[in-house]
N, C-alpha and C positions, 0 to 999 in steps of 0.2 A: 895874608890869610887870617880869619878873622879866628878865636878859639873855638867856635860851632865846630866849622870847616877842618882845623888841624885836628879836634878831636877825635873826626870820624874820619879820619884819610890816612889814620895809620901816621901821621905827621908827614905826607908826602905830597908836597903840591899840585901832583898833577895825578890822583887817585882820587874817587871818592866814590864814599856809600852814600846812591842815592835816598836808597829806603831807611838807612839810618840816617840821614837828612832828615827828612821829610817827617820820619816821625817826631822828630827834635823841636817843630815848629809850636810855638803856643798854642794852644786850644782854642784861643780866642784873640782879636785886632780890633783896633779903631781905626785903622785904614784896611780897604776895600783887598790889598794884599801887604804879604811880610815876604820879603825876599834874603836869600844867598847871594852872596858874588860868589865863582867857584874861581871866574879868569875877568879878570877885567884891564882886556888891552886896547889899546887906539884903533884895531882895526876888528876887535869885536870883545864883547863882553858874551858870558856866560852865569848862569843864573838859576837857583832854584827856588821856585818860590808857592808859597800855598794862597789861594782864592778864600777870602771870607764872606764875603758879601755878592751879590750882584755887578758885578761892572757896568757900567752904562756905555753908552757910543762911543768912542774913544780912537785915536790914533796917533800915532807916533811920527813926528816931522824929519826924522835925523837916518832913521835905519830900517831894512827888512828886517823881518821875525820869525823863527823857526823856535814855537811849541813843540813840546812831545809831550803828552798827559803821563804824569807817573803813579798816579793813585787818583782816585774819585772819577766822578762821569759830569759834562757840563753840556750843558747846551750852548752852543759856539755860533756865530753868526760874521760874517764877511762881506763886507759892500753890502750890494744889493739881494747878493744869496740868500736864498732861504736857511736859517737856521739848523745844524746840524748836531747829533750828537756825537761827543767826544768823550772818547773812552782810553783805558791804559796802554800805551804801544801804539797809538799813534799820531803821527808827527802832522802839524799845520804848520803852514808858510804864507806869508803874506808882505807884500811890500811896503816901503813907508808911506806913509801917508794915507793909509787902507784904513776905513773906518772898521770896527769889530767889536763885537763886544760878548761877556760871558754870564752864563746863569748856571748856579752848582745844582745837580740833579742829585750828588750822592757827594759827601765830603766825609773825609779832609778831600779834597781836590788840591792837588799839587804839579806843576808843571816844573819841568826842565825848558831853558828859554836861552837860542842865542842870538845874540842880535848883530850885525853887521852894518855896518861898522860900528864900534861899543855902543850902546844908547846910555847917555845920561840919564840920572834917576827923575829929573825935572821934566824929561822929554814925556809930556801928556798934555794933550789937549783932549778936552771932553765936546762934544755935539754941541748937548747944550751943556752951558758954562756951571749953571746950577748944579749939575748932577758933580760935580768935585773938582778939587785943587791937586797939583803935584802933593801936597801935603796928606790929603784924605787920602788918596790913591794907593800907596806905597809907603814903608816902612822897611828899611833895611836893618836885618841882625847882627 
């Protein structure tokens, strides 16, 4: 557990304050998001993390994904679906390999995020390639 995490959890591994997460986040990122690990096991990882930027098309090769929005509103879009907005309390799911992507309508925008089975930090492929690297993407605290 990294010190973020112990500091808000009361020093208990398996507690935490999301909202005093979330506000802990930088102000500002040079990748697209900044992420928490809260659990990160082999049969699933957990994660909180805040949205700075636009996302572009993107999916993940390795694992399903269960959002819950915990602060800010985005506009969220899934495969072919029409674009929807995503507000605090509620949960998206979508399987691997599901293109999606997000645009913040009110930030901080921050998500709670589990994935199954763990997803690797590298696990990102972009639509187009242009639009970002594992690198750009994410940043871990």
């Amino acid at each position: 557990m990294s010190g973020l995490e112990s500091r808000y959890s009361g020093g208990m591994d398996h507690v935490f304050d999301l909202g005093t997460l979330a506000d802990a986040f930088p102000a500002a990122a040079k990748t697209m998001l900044v992420d928490v690990r809260l659990a990160d096991d082999e049969a699933a990882s957990c994660r909180l993390f805040r949205v700075y930027a636009t996302v572009p098309a993107h999916y993940h090769s390795t694992c399903d994904e269960y959002l819950m929005v915990v602060k800010g509103r985005a506009s969220f879009f899934i495969g072919d679906g029409a674009p929807f907005e995503a507000s605090p309390g509620q949960l998206i799911h979508f399987t691997k390999k599901t293109v999606h992507g997000i645009t913040i309508l009110e930030a901080p925008l921050v998500f709670l995020a589990i994935d199954t089975p763990r997803r690797d930090p590298r696990d990102i492929t972009f639509v187009n390639p242009a639009d970002g690297t594992p690198d750009t993407f994410i940043r871990a605290l």
